[in-house]
N, C-alpha and C positions, 0 to 999 in steps of 0.2 A: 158456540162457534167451533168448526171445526179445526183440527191443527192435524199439518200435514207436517211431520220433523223429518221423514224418509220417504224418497221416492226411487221405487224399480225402475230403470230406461231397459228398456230391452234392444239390444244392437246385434241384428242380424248381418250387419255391415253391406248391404244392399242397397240399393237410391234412396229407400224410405228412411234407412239409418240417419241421414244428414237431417232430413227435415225432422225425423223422433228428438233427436238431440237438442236442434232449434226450438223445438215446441218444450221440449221439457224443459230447458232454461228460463225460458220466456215466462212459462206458468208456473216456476217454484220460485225465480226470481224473488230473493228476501223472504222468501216462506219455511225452504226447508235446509236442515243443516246436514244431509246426507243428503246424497245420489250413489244408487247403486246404480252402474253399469252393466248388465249381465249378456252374455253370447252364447250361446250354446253348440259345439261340434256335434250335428246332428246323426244320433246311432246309427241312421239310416246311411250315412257317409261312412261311418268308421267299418259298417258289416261291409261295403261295397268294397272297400281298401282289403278286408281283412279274405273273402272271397277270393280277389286278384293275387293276392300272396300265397296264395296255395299254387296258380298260373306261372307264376315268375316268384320262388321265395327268395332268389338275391338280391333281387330288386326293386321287390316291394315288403315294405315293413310297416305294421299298423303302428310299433312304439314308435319307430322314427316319424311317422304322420303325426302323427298325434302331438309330438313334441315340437315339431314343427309348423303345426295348424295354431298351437298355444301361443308359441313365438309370434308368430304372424297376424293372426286375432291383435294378441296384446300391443305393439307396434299400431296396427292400426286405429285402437282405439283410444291409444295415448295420443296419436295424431291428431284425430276427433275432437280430445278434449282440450289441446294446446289451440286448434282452431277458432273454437268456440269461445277461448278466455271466460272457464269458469271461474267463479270468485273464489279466491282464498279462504272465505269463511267457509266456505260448503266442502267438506269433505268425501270425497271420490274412492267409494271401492269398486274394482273390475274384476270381476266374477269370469271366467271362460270354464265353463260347464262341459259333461259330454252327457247325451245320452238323448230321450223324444223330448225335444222342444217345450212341449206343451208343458209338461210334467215338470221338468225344470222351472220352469217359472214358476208354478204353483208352490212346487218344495221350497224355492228363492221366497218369493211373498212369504212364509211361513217361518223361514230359517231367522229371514232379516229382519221380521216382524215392521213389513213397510208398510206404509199407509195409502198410496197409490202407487197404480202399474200404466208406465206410458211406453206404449206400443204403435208399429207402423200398421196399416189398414191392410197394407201389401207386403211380401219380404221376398226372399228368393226363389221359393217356388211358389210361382204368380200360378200354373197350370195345376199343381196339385193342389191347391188350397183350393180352386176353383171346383175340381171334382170332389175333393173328400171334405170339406167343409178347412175354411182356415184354422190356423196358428192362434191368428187375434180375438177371431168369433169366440174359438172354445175358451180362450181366457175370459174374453167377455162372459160368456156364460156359466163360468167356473169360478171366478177368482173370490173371492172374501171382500177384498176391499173393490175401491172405486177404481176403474179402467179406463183411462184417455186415447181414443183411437187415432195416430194420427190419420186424416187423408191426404192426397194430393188433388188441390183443387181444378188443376190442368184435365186431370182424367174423369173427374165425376162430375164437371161441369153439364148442364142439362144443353142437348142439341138443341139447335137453332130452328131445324128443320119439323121440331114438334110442335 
């Protein structure tokens, strides 16, 4: 039998975040005695910020972003977790990462040495995952252990009209 004692949520804190979080409780309920939480401040964001501060240096600053994205992250996904009333016995780390996405998780699976990775189908960029291949695909097709996709069943439900 398999035993699942840690599991990766990955919260990109975008609509799929609520339902990731629901599904992950739902499916470790009484199985695991960790959840790791992980979000990552995407490099791609931090180069953006750190570009415009050359534009404006008084008024834009990567460390103040950064310190502030972490703040804000963290807040929310403490929110998350008071929402949901996870169990007392299951112990809660919240990882706020920076750098590509993908890779972050990978290094997290490895770091934390978890046993599965439950991720949203979708996150916040719905257009770029669509042209360069997603977030959750390449975990899927990368990761070590086993991968739980959430979807939303609103959006992939099959037309009526076929």
């Amino acid at each position: 039998m398999i035993t699942i004692k840690k599991a990766l949520v990955c919260i990109d804190l975008s609509d799929y975040s609520e339902m990731t979080m629901e599904y992950a409780l739902s499916l470790t309920s009484g199985n695991v005695s960790e959840l790791v939480l992980l979000n990552v401040i995407n490099s791609r964001d931090i180069e953006a910020v750190k570009s415009a501060s050359h534009y404006y240096p008084g008024e834009i600053n990567v460390e103040h972003f950064l310190k502030e994205a972490r703040a804000d992250r963290q807040k929310l996904v403490n929110e998350m977790i008071k929402r949901y009333s996870v169990p007392e016995t299951v112990k809660v780390t919240i990882l706020i990462r920076e750098g590509n996405p993908f890779n972050e998780i990978l290094t997290t699976i490895k770091e934390e040495e978890t046993d599965l990775v439950i991720i949203g189908n979708k996150g916040k960029n719905n257009v770029v995952g669509t042209l360069l291949g997603s977030i959750a695909e390449k975990v899927l097709r990368h990761s070590p252990v086993t991968v739980i996709s959430v979807r939303d069943r609103t959006q992939f439900g099959r037309r009526k009209d076929r």
